[in-house]
Backbone bond lengths (Angstrom), bond angles and torsions (degrees), N, CA, C in turn:
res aa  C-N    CA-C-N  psi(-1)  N-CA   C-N-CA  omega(-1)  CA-C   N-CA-C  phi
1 X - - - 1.442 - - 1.528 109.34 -
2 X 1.181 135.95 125.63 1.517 147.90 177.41 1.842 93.04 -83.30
3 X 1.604 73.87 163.45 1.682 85.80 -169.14 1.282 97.83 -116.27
4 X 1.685 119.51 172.61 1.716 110.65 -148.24 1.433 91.62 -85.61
5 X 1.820 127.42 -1.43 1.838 116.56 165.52 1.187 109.67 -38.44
6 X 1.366 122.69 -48.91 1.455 119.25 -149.35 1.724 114.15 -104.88
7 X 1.307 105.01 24.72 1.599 131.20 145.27 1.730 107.40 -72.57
8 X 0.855 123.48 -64.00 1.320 127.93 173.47 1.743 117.02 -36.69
9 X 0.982 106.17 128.74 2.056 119.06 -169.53 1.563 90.29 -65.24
10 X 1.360 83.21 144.83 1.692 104.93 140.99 1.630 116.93 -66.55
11 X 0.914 107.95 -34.51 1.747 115.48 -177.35 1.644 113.11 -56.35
12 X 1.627 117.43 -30.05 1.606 121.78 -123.96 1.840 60.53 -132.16
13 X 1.107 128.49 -79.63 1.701 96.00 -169.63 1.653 109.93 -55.24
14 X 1.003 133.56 -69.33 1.287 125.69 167.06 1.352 116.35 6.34
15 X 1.144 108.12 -79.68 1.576 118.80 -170.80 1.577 106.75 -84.29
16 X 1.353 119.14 30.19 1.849 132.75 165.34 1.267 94.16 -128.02
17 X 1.512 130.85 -52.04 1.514 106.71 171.85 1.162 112.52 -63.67
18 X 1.030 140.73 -51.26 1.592 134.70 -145.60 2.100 90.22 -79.74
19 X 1.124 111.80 -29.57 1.593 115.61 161.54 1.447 120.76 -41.03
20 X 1.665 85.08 -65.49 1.638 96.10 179.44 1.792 120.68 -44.86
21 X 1.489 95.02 -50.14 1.285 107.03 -162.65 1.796 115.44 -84.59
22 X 1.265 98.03 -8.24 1.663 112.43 176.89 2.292 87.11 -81.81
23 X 1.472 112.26 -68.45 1.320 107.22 -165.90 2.013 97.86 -49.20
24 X 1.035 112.39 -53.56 1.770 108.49 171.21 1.541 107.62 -34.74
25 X 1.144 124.74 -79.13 1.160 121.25 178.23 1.225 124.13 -29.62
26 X 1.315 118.34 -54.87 1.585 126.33 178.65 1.583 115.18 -65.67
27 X 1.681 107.32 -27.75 1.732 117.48 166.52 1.375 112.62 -53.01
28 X 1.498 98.64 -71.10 1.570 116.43 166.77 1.751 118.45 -13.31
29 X 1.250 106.17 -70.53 1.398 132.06 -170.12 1.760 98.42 -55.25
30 X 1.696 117.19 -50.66 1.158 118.34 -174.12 1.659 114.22 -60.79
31 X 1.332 98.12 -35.18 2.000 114.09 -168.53 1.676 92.11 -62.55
32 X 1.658 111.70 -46.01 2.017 99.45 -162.63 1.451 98.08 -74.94
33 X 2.143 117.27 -25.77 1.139 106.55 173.15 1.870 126.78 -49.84
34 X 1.283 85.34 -62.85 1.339 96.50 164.64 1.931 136.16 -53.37
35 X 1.474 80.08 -16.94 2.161 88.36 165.62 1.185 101.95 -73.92
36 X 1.722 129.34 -58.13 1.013 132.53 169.13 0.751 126.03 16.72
37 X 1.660 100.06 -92.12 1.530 144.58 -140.63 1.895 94.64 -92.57
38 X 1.528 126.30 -50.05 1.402 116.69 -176.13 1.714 101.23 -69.32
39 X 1.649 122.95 -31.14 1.536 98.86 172.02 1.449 128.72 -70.87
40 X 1.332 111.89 -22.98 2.044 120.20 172.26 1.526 85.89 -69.27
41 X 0.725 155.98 -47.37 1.359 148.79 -159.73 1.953 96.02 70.11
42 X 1.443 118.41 40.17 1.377 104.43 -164.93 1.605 89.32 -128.63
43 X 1.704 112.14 -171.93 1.203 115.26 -162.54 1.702 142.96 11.62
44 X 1.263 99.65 70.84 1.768 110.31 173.56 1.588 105.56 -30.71
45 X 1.215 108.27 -58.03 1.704 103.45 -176.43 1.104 131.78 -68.11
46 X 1.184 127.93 -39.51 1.311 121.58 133.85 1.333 140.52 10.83
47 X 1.652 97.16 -83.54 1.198 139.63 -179.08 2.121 101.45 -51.55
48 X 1.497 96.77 -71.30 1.271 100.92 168.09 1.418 129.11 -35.71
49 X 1.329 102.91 -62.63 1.751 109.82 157.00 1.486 132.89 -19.96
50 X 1.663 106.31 -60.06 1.224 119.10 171.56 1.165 118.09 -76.64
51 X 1.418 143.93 -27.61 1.459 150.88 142.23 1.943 106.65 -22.76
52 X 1.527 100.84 -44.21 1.007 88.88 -168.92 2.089 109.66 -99.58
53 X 0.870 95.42 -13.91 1.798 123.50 -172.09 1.919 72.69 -71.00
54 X 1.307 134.53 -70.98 1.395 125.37 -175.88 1.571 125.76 -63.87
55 X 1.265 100.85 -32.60 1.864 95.05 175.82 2.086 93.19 -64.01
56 X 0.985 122.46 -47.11 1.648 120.39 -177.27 1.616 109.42 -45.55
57 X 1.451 99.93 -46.59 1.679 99.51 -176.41 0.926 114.45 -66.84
58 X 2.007 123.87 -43.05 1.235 123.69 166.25 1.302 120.83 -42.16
59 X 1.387 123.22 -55.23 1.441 113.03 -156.54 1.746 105.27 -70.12
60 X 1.734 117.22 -27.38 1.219 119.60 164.33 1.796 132.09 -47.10
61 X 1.723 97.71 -55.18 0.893 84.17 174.99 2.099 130.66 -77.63
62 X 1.511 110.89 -7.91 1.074 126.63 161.24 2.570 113.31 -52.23
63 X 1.214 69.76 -40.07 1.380 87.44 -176.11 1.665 116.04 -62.45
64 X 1.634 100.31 -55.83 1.659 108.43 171.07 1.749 104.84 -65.08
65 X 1.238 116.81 -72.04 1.404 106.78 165.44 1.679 134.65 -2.94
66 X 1.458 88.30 -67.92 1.902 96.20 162.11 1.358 136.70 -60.88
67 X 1.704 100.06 -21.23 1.252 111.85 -172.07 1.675 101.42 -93.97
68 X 1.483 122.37 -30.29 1.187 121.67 166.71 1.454 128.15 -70.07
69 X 1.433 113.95 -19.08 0.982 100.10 163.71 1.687 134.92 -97.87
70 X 1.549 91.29 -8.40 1.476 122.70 167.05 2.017 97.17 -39.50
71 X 0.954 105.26 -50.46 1.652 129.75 -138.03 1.545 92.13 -78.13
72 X 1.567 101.44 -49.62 1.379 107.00 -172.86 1.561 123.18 -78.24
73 X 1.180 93.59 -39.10 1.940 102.20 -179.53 1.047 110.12 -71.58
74 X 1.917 106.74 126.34 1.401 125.93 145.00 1.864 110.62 -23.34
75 X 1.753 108.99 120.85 1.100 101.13 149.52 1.376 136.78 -28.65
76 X 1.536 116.72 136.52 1.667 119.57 -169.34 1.166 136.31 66.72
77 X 1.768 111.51 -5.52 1.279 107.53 176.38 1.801 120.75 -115.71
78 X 0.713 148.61 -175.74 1.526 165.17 -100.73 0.908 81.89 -130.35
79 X 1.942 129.78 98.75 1.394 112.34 144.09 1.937 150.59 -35.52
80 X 1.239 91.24 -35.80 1.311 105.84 178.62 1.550 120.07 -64.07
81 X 1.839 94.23 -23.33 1.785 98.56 179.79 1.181 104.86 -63.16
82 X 1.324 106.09 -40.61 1.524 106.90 -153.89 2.070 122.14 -26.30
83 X 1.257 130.79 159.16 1.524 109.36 -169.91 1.759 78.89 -121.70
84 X 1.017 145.66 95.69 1.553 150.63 148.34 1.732 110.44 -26.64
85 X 0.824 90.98 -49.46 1.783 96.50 -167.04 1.640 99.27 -66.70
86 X 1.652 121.60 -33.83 1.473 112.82 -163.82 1.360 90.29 -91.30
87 X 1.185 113.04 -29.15 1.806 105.45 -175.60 1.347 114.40 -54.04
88 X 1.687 111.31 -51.91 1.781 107.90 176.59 1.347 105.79 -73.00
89 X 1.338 134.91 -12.20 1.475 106.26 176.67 1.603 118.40 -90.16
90 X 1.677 93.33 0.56 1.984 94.86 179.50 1.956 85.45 -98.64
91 X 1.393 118.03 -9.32 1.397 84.68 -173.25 1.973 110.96 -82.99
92 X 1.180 101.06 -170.15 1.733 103.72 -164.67 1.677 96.18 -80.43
93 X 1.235 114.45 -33.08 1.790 101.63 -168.18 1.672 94.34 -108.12
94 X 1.103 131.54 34.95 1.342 137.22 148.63 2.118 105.54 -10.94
95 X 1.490 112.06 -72.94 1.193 118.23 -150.02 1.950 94.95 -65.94
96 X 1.438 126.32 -13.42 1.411 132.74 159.36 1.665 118.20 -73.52
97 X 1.347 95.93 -34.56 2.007 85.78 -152.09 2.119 86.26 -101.69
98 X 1.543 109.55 -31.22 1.578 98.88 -176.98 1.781 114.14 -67.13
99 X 0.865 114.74 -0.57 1.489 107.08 -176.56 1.960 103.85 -106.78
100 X 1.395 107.65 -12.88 1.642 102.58 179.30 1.322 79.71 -81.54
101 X 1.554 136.99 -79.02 1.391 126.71 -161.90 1.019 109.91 -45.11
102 X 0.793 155.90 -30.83 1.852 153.63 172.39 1.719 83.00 -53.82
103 X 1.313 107.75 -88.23 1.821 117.03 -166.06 1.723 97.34 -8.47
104 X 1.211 106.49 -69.95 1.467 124.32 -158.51 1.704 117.55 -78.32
105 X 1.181 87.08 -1.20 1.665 96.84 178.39 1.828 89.48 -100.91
106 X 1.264 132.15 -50.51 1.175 128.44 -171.41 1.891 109.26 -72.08
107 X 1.450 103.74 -2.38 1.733 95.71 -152.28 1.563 96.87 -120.82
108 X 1.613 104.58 -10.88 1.841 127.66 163.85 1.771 103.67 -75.87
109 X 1.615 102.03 -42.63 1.541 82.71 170.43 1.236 125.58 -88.62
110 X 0.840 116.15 -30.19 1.762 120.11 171.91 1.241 110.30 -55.68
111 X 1.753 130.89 -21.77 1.635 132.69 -172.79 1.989 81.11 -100.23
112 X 1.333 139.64 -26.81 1.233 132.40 -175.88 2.061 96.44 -75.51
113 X 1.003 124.06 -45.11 1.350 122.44 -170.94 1.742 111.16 -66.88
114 X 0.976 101.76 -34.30 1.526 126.40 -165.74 1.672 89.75 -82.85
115 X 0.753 130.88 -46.83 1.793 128.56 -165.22 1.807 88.85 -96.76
116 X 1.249 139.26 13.54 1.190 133.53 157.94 1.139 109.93 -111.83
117 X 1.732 129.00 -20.25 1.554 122.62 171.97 1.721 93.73 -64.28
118 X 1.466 129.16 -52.69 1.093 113.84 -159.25 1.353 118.04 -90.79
119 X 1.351 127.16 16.74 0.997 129.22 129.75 1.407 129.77 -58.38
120 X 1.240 109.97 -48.26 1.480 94.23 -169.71 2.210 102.91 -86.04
121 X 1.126 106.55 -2.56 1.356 112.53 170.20 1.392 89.62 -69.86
122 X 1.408 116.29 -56.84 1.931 101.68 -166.16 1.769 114.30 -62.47
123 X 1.129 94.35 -31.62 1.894 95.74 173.66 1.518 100.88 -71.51
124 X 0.872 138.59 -53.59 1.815 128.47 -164.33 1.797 86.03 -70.38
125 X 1.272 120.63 -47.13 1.943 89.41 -178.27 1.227 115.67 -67.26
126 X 1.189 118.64 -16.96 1.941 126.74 -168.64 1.797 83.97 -68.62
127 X 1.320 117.51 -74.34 1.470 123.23 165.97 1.283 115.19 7.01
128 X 1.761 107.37 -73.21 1.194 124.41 -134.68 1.874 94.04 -88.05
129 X 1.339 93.84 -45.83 1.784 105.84 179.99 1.855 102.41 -49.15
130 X 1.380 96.20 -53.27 1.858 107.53 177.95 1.752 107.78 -40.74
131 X 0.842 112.41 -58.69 1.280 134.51 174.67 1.416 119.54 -53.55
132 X 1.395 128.21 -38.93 1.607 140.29 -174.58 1.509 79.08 -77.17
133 X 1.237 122.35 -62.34 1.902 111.66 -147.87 1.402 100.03 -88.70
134 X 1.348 143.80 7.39 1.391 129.24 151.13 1.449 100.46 -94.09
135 X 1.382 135.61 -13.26 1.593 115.26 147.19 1.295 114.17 -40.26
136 X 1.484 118.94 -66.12 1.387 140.57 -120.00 1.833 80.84 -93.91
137 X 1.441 113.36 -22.30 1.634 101.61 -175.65 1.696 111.34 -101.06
138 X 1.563 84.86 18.87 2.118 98.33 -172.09 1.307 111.63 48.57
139 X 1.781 121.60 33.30 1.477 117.26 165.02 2.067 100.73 -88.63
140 X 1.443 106.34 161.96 1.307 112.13 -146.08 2.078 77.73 -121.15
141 X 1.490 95.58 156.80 2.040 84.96 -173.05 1.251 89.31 -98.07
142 X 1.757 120.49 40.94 1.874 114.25 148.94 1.177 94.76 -87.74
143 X 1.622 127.02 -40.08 1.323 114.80 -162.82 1.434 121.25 -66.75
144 X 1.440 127.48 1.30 1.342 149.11 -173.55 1.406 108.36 -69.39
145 X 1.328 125.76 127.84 0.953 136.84 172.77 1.396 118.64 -122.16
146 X 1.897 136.72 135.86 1.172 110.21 -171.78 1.500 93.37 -125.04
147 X 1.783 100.82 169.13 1.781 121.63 -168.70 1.286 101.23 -82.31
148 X 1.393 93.41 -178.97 1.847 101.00 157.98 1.494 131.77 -67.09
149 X 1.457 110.10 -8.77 1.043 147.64 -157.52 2.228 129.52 -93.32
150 X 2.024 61.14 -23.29 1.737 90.69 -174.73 1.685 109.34 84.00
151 X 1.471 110.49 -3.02 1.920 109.17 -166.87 1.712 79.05 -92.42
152 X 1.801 94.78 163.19 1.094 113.09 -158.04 1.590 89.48 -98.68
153 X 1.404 120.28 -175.76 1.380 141.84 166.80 2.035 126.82 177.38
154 X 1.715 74.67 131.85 1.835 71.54 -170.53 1.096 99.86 -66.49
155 X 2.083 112.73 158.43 1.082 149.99 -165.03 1.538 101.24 -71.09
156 X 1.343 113.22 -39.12 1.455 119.99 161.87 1.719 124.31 -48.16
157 X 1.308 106.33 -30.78 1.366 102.30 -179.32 1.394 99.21 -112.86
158 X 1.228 142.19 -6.34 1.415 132.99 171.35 1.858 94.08 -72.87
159 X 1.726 97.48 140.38 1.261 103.99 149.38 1.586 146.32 -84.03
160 X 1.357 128.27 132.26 1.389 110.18 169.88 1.344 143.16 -40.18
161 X 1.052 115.55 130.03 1.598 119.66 -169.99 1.651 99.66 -29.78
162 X 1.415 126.14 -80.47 1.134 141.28 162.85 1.261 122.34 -11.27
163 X 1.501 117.90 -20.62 1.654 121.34 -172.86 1.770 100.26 -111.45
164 X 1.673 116.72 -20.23 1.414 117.36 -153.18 1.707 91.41 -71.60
């Protein structure tokens, strides 16, 4: 007896992966945009733009996601269980649809690695800016004090033991 997954087209995942992996692509493209743009240290607006050009892709690709797994799960149960990878290899055109999910499984992490370089690019400028304006306020990095947190704070704004 088949289970009601394999009601679902070859056509209708097809055209959700190849979705998925077109909005990835276009993520992708935004993340090296965005390496770019945090190493020139140039155009803020820009920058903003694409902040927002990616929350759009996000919520898209969140969207196909749901809908793929919509597609796949047995009535009543837990989308999130669902196992994607065993589903295309029990379906009949497996040797078509397992190699896009592969693509997009390898091209989700490469857009996950890439949105962690520029993270930590945005922390070393956060750093660096931190650093220009306790020049610019003639505090010295003795006067530095750090949290529980590991973030720094001038000695000026820390309180005395005696006052905490």
């Amino acid at each position: 007896m088949k289970s009601s997954r394999s009601n679902v087209s070859r056509a209708e995942i097809q055209h959700l992966l190849q979705a998925e992996y077109d909005a990835m692509g276009s993520l992708r493209h935004l993340l090296d945009r965005e390496t770019t743009l945090l190493t020139s240290g140039r155009n803020m607006e820009e920058l903003s733009q694409l902040v927002s050009q990616k929350d759009q892709l996000i919520e898209e690709l969140k969207s196909l996601t749901s809908e793929r797994e919509r597609l796949i799960s047995p009535p009543g149960t837990d989308s999130a269980s669902a196992d994607f990878e065993s589903f295309l290899k029990e379906s009949e055109n497996s040797h078509t649809l397992l190699p896009l999910w592969q693509q997009l499984l390898s091209l989700t992490a490469t857009c996950h690695e890439v949105n962690q370089m520029n993270g930590a690019i945005i922390k070393l400028n956060d750093q660096h800016i931190r650093q220009a304006i306790r020049l610019l306020r003639s505090e010295s990095p003795a006067d530095l004090n750090y949290d529980a947190k590991g973030g720094t704070t001038s000695a000026r704004q820390s309180r005395l033991l005696g006052q905490a």
